[in-house]
PyMOL CGO cylinders between C-alpha atoms (Angstrom):
from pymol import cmd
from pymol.cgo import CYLINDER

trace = [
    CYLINDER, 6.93, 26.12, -2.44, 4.45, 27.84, -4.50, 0.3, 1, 1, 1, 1, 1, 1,
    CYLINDER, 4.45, 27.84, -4.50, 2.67, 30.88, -2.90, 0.3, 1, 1, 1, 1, 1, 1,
    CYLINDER, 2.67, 30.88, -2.90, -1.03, 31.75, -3.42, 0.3, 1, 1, 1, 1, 1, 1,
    CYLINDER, -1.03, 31.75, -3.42, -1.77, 35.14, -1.27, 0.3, 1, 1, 1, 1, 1, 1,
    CYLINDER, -1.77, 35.14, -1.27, -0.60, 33.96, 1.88, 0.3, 1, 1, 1, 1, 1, 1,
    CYLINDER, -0.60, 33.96, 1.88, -1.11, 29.93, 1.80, 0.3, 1, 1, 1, 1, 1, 1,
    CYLINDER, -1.11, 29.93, 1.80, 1.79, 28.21, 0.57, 0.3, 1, 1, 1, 1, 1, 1,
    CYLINDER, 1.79, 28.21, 0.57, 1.16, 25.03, -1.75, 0.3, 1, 1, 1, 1, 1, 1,
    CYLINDER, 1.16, 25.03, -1.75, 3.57, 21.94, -2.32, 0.3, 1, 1, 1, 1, 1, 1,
    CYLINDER, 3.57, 21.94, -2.32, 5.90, 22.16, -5.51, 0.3, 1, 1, 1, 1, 1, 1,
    CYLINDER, 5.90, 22.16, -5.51, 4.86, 19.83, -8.36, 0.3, 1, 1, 1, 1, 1, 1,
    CYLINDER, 4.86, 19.83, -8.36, 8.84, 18.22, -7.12, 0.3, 1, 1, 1, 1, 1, 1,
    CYLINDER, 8.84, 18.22, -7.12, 7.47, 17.57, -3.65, 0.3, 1, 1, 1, 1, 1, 1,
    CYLINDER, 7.47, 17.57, -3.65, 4.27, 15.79, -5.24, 0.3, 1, 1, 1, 1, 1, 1,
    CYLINDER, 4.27, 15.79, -5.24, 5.88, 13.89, -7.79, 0.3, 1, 1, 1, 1, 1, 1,
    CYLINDER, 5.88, 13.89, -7.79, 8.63, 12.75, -4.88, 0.3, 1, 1, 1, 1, 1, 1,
    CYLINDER, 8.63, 12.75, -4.88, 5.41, 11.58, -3.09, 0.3, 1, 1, 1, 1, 1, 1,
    CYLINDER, 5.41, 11.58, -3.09, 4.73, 9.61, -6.07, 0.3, 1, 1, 1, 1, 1, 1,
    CYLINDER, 4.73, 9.61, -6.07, 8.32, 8.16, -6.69, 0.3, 1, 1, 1, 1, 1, 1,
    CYLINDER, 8.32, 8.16, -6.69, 8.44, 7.00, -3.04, 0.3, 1, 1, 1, 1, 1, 1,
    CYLINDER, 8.44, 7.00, -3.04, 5.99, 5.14, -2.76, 0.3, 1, 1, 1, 1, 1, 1,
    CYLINDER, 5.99, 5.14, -2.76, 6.58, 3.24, -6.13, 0.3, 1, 1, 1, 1, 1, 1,
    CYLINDER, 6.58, 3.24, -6.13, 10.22, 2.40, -4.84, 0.3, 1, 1, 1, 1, 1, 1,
    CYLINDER, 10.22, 2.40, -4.84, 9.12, 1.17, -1.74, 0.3, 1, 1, 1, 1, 1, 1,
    CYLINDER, 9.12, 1.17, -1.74, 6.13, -0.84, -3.06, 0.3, 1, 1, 1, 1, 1, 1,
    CYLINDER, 6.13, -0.84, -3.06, 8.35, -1.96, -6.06, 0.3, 1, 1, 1, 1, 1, 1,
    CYLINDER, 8.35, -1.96, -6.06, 10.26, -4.79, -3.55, 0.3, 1, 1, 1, 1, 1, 1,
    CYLINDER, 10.26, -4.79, -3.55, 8.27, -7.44, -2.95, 0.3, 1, 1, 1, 1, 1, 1,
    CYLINDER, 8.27, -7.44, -2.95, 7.39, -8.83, 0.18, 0.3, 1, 1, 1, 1, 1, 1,
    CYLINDER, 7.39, -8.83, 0.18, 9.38, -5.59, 1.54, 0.3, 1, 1, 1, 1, 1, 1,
    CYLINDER, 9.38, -5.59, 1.54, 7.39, -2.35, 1.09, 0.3, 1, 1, 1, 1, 1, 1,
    CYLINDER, 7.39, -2.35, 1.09, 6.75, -0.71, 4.13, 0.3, 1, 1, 1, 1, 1, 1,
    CYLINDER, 6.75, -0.71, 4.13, 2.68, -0.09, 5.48, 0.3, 1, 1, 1, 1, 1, 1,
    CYLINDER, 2.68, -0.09, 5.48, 1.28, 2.76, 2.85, 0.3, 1, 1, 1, 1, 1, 1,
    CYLINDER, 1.28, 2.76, 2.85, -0.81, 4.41, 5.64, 0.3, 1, 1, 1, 1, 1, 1,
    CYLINDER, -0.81, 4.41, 5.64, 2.97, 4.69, 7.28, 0.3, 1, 1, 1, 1, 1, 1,
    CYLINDER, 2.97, 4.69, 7.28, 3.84, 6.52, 3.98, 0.3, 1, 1, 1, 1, 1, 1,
    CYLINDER, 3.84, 6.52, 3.98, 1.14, 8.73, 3.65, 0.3, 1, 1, 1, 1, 1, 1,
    CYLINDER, 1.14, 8.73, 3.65, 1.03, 9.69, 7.37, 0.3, 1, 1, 1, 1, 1, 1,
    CYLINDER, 1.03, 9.69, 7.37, 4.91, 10.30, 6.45, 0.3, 1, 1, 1, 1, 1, 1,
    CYLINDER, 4.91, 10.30, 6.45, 4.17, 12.54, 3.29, 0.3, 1, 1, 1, 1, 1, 1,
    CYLINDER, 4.17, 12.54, 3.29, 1.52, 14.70, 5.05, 0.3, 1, 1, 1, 1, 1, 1,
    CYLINDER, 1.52, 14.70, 5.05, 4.01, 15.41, 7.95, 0.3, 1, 1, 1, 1, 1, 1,
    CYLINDER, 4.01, 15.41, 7.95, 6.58, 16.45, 4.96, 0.3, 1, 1, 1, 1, 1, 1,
    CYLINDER, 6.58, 16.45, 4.96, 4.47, 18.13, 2.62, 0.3, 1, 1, 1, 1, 1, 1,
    CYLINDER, 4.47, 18.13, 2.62, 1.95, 20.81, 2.68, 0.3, 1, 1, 1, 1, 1, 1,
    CYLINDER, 1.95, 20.81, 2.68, -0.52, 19.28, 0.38, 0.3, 1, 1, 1, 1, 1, 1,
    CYLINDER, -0.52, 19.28, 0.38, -3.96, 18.07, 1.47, 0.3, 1, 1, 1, 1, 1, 1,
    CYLINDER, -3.96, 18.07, 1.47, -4.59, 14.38, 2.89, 0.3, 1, 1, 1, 1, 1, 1,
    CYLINDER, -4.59, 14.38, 2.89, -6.67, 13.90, -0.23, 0.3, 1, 1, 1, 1, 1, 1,
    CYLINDER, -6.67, 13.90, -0.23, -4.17, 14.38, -2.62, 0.3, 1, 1, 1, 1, 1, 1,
    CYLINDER, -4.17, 14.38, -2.62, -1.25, 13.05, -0.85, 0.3, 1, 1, 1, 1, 1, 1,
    CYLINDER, -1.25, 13.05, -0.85, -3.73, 9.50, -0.21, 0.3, 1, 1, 1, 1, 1, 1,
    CYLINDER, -3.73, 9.50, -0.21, -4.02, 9.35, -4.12, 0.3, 1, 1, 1, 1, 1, 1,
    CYLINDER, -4.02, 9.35, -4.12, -0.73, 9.99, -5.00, 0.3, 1, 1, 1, 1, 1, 1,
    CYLINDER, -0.73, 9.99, -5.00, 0.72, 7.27, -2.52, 0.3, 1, 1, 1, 1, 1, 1,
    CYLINDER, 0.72, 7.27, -2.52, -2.14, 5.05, -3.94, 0.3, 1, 1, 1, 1, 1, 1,
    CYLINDER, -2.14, 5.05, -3.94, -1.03, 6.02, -7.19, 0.3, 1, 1, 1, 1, 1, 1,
    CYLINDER, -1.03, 6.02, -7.19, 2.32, 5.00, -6.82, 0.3, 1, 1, 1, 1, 1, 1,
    CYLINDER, 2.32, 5.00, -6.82, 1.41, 1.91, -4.63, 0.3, 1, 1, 1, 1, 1, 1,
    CYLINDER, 1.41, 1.91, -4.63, -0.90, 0.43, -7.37, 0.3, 1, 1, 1, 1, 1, 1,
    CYLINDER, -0.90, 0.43, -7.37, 1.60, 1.37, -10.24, 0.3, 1, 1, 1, 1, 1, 1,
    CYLINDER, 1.60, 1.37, -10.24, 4.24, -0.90, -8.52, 0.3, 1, 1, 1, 1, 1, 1,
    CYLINDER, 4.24, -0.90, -8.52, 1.69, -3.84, -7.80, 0.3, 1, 1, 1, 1, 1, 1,
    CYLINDER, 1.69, -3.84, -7.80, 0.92, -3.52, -11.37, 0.3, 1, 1, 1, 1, 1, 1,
    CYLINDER, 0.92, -3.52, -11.37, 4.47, -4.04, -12.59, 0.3, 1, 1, 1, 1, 1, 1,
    CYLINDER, 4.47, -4.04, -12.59, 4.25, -7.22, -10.56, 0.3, 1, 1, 1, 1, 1, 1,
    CYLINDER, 4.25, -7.22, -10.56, 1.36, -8.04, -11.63, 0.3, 1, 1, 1, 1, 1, 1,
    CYLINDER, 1.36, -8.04, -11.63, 2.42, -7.80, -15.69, 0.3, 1, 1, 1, 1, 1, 1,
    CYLINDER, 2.42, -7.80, -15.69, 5.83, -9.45, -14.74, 0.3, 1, 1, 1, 1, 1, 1,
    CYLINDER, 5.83, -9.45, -14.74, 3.83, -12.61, -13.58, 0.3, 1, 1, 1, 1, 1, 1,
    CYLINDER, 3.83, -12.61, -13.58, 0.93, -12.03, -15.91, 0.3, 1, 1, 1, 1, 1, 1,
    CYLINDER, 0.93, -12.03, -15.91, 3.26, -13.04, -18.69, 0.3, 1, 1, 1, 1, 1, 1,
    CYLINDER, 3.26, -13.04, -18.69, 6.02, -15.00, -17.38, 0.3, 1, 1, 1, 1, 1, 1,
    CYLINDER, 6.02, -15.00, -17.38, 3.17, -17.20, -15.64, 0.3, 1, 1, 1, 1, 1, 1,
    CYLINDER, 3.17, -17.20, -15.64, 4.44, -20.42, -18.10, 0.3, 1, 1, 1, 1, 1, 1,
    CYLINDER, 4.44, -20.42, -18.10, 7.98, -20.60, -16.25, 0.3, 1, 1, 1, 1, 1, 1,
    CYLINDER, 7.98, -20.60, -16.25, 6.24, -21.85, -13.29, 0.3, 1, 1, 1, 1, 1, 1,
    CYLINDER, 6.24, -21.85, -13.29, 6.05, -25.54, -13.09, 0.3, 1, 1, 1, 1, 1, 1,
    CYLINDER, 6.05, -25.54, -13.09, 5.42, -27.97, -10.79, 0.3, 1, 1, 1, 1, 1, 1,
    CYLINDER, 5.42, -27.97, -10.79, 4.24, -28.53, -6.91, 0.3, 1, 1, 1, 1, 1, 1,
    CYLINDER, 4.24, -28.53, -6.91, 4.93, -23.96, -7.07, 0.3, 1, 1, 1, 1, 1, 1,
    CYLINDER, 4.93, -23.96, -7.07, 2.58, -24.05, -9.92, 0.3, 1, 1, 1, 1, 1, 1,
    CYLINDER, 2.58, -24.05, -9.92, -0.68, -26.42, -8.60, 0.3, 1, 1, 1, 1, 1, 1,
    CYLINDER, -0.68, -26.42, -8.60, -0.12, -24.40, -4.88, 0.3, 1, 1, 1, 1, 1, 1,
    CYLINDER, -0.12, -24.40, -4.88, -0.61, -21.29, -7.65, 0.3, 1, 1, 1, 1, 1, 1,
    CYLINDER, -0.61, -21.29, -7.65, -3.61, -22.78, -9.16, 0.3, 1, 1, 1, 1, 1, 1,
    CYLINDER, -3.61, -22.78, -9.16, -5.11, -24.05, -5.45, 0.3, 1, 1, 1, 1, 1, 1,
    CYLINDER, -5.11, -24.05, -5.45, -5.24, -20.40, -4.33, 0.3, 1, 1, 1, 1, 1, 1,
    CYLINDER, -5.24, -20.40, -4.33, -6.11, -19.03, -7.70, 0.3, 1, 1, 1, 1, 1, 1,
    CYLINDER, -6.11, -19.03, -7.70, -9.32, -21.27, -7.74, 0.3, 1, 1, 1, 1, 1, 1,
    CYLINDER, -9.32, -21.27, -7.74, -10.23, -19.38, -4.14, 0.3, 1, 1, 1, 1, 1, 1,
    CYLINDER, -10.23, -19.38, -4.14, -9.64, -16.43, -5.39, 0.3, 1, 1, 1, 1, 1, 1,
    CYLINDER, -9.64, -16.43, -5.39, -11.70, -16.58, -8.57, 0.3, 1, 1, 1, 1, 1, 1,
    CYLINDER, -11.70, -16.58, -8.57, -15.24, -15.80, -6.94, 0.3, 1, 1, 1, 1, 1, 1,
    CYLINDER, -15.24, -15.80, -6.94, -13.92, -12.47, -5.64, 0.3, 1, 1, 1, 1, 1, 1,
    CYLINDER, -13.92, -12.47, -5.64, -10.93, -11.32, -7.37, 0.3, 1, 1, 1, 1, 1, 1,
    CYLINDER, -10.93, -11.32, -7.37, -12.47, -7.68, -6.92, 0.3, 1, 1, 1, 1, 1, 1,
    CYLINDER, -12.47, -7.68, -6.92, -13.00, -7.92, -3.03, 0.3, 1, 1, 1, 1, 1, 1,
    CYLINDER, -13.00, -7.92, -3.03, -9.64, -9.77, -2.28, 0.3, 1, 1, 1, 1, 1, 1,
    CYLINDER, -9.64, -9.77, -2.28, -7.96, -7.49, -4.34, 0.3, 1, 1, 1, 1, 1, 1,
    CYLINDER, -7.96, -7.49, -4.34, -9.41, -4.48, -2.42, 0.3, 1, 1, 1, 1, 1, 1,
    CYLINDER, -9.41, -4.48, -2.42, -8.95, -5.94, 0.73, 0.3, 1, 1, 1, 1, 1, 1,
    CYLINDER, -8.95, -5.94, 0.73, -4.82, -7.10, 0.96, 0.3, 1, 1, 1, 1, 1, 1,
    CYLINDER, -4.82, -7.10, 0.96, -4.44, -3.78, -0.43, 0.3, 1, 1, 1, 1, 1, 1,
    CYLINDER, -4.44, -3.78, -0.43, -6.40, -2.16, 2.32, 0.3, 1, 1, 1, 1, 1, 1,
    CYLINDER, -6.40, -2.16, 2.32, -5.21, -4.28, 5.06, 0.3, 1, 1, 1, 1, 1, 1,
    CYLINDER, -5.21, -4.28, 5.06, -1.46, -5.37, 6.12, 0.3, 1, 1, 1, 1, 1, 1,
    CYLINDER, -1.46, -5.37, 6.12, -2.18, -8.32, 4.70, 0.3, 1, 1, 1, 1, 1, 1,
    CYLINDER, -2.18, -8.32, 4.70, 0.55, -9.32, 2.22, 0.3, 1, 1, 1, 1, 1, 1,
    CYLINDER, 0.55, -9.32, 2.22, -0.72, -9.19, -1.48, 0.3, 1, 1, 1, 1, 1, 1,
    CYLINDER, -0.72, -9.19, -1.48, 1.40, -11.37, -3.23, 0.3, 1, 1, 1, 1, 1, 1,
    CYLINDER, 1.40, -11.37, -3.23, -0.46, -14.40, -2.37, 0.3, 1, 1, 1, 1, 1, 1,
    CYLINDER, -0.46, -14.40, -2.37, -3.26, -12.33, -4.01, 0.3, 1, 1, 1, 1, 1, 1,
    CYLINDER, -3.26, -12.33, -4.01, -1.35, -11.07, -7.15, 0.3, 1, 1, 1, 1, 1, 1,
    CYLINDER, -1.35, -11.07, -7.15, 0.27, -13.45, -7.95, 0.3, 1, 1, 1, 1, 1, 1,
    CYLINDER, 0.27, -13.45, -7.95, -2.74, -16.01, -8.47, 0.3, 1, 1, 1, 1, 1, 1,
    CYLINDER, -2.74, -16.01, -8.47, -4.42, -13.63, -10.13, 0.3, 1, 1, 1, 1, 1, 1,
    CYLINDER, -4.42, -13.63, -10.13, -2.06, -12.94, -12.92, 0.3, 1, 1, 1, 1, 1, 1,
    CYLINDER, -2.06, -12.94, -12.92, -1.88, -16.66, -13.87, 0.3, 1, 1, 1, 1, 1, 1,
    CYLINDER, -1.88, -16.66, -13.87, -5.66, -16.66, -14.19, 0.3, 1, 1, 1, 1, 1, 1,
    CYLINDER, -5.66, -16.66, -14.19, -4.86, -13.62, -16.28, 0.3, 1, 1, 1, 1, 1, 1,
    CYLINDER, -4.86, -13.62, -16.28, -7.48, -11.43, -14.59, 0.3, 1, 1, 1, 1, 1, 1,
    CYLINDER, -7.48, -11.43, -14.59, -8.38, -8.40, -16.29, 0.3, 1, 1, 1, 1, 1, 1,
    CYLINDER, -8.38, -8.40, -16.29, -5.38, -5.92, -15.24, 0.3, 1, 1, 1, 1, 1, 1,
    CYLINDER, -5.38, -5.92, -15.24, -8.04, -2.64, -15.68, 0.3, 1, 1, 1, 1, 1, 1,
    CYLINDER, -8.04, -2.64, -15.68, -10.24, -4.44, -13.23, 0.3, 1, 1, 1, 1, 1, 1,
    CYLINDER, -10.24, -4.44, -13.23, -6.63, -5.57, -11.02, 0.3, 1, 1, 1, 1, 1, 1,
    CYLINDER, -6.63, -5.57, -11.02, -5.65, -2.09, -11.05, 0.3, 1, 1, 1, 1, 1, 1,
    CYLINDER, -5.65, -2.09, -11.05, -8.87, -0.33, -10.15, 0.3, 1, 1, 1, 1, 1, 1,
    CYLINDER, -8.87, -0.33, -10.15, -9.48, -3.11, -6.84, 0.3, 1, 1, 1, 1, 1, 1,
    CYLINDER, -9.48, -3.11, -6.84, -5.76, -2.98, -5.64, 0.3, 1, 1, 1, 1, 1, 1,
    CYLINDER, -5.76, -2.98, -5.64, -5.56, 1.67, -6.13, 0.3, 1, 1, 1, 1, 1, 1,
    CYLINDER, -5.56, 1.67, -6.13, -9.22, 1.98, -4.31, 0.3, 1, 1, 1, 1, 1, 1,
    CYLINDER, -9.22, 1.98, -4.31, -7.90, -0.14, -1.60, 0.3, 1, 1, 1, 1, 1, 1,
    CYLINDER, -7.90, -0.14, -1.60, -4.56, 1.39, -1.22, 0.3, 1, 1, 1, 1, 1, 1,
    CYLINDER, -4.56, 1.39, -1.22, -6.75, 4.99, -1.80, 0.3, 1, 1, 1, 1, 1, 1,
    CYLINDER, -6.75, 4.99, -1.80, -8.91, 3.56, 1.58, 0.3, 1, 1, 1, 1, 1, 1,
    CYLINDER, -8.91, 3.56, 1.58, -5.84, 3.48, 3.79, 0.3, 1, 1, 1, 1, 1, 1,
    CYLINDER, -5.84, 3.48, 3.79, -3.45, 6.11, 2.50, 0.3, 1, 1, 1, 1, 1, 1,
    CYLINDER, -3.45, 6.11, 2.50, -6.35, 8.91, 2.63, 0.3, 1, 1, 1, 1, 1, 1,
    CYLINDER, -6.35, 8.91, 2.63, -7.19, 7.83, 6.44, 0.3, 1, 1, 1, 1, 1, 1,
    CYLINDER, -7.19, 7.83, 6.44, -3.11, 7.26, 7.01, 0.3, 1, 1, 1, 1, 1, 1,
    CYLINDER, -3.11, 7.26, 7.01, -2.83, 11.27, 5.91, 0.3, 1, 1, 1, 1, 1, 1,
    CYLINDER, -2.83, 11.27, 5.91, -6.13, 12.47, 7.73, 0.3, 1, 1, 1, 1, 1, 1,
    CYLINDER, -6.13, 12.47, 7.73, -4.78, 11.28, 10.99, 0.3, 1, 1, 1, 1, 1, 1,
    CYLINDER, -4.78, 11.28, 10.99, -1.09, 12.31, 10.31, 0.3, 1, 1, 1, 1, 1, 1,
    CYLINDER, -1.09, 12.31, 10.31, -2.73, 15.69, 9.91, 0.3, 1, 1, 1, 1, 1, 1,
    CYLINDER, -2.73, 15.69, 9.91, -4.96, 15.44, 12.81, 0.3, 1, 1, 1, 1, 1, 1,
    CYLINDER, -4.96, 15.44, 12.81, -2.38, 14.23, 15.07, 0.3, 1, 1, 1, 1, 1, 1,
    CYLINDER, -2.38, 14.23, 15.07, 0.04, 16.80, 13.91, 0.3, 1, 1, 1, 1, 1, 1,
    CYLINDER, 0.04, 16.80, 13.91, -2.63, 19.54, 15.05, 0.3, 1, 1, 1, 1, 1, 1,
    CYLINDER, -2.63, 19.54, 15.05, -2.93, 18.33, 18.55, 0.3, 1, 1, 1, 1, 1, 1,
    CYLINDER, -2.93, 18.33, 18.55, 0.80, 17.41, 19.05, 0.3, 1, 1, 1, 1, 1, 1,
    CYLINDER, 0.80, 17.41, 19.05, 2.65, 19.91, 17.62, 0.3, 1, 1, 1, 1, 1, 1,
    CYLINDER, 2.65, 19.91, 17.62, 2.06, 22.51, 20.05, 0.3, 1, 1, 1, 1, 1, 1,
    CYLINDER, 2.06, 22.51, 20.05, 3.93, 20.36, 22.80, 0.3, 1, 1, 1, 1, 1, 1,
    CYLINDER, 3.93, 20.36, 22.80, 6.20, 17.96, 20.12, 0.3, 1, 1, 1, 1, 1, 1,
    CYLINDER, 6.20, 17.96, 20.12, 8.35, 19.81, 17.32, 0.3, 1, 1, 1, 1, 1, 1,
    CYLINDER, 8.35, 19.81, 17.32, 7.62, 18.79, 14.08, 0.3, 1, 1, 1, 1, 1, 1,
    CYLINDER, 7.62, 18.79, 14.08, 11.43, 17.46, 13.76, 0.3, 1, 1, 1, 1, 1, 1,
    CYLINDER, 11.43, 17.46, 13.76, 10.54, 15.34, 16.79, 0.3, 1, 1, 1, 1, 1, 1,
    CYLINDER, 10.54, 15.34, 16.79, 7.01, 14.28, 14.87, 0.3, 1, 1, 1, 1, 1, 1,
    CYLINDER, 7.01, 14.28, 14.87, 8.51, 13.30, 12.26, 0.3, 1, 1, 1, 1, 1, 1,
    CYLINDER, 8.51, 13.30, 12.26, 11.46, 11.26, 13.77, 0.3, 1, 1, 1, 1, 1, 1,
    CYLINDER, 11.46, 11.26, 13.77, 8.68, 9.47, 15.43, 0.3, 1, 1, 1, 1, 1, 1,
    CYLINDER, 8.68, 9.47, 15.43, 6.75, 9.17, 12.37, 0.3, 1, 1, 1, 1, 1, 1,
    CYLINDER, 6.75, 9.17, 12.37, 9.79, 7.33, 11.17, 0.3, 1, 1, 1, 1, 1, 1,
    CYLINDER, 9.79, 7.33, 11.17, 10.76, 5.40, 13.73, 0.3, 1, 1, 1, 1, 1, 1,
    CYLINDER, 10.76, 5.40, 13.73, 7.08, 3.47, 13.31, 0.3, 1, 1, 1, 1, 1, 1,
    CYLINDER, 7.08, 3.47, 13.31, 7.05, 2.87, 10.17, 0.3, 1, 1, 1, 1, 1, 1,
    CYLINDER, 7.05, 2.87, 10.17, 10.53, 1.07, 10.43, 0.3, 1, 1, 1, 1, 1, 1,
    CYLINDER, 10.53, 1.07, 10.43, 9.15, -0.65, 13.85, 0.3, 1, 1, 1, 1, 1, 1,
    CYLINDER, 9.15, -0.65, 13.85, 5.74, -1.88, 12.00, 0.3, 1, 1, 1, 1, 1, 1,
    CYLINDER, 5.74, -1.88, 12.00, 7.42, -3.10, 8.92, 0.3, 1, 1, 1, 1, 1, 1,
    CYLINDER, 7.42, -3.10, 8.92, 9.72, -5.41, 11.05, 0.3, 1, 1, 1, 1, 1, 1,
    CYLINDER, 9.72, -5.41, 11.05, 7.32, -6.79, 12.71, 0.3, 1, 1, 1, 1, 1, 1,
    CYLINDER, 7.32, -6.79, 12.71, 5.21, -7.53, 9.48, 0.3, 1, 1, 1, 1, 1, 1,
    CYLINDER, 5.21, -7.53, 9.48, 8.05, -8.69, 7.79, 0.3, 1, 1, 1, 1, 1, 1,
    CYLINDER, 8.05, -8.69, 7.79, 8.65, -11.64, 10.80, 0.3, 1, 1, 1, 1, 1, 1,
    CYLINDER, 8.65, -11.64, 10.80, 5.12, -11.98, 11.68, 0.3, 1, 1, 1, 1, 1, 1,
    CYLINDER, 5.12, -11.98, 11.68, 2.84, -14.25, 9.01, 0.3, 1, 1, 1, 1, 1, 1,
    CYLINDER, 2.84, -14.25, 9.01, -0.01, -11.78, 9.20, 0.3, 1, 1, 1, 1, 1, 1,
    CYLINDER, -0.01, -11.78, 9.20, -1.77, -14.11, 6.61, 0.3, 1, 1, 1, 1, 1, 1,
    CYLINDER, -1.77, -14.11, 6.61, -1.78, -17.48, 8.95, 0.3, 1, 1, 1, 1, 1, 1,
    CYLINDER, -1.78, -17.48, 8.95, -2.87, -15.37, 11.74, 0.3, 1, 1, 1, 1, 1, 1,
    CYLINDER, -2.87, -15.37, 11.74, -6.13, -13.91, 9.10, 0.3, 1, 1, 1, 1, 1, 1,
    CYLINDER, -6.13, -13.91, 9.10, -6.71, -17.63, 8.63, 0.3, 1, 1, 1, 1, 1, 1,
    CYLINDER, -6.71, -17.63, 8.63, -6.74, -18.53, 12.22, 0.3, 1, 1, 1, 1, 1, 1,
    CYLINDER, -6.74, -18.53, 12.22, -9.03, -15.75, 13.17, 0.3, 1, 1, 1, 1, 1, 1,
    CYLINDER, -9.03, -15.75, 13.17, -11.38, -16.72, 9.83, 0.3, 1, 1, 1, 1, 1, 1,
    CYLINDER, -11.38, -16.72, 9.83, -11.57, -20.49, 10.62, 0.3, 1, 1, 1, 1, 1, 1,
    CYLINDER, -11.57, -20.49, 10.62, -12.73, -19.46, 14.53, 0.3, 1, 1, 1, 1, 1, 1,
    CYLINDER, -12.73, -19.46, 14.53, -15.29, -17.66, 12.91, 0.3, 1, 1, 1, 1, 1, 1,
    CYLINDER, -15.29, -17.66, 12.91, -16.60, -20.47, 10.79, 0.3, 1, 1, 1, 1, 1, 1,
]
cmd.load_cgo(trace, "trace")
């Protein structure tokens, strides 16, 4: 920890681990765990502000989504077939708001390869890709630290912080099971089409 007077600051290791953690565990597709989880995580670990620990998990978030975003932005000519005109169907549905569905699966638990995916065969600008998919990861992982802090405030005088944290833990692990067996995107659908 770095000392200034009598406030101590997070190391530039602590930040960067921020950074590395949540590119490794938004570098497995159709795996990462909720990135409000992980900055809710980081702000109970590290004394940083929410602000910067949101754009750092955002940073590393939208880094990994890039990666898969490149890998199928080039490789897009190895997909053939029925996988590639289901590609093209949702790419065509995507192609009046790339921006807003790009914001939004990141914002949302929402899974966001169905999103990327599309997107990189239609080649969609990756400055533009990047810029939709960090602001909405920035939206969640800024409120995700806010009320890690907030709730560490009120709680902590009757929970330890070892005890917070465990806790902290234990949901993450509980939400991303039940996103992983759950098909949040059918469920979206339902809820759209009663709408409509």
């Amino acid at each position: 920890m770095l000392r200034v007077g009598t406030v101590e600051l997070a190391t530039l290791y602590e930040l960067l681990g921020i950074v590395l953690t949540s590119f490794v565990l938004n570098i497995i597709p159709f795996a990462g765990p909720s990135n409000l989880l992980i900055a809710s995580d980081a702000a109970l670990l590290v004394d940083a502000d929410p602000l910067t620990i949101g754009f750092l998990v955002a940073f590393g978030s939208a880094s990994a989504k890039l990666i898969h975003y490149i890998i199928s932005f080039f490789f897009s000519f190895l997909i053939k077939g029925k996988s590639r005109e289901r590609l093209d169907a949702a790419g065509s549905k995507l192609r009046r708001w790339p921006f807003l569905a790009l914001f939004i699966v990141a914002a949302t638990p929402l899974p966001d390869e169905p999103v990327v995916i599309p997107l990189a065969l239609l080649k969609y600008n990756p400055v533009k890709f990047y810029s939709a998919y960090f602001l909405g990861k920035l939206s969640i992982t800024v409120a995700g630290a806010y009320l890690a802090r907030m709730g560490q405030q009120f709680l902590v005088p009757w929970i330890s912080p070892e005890v917070l944290m465990g806790a902290s833990v234990v949901l993450t692990i509980v939400v991303t099971a039940i996103l992983v067996k759950v098909d949040v995107t059918r469920i979206a659908e339902k809820i759209l089409k009663r709408r409509q």
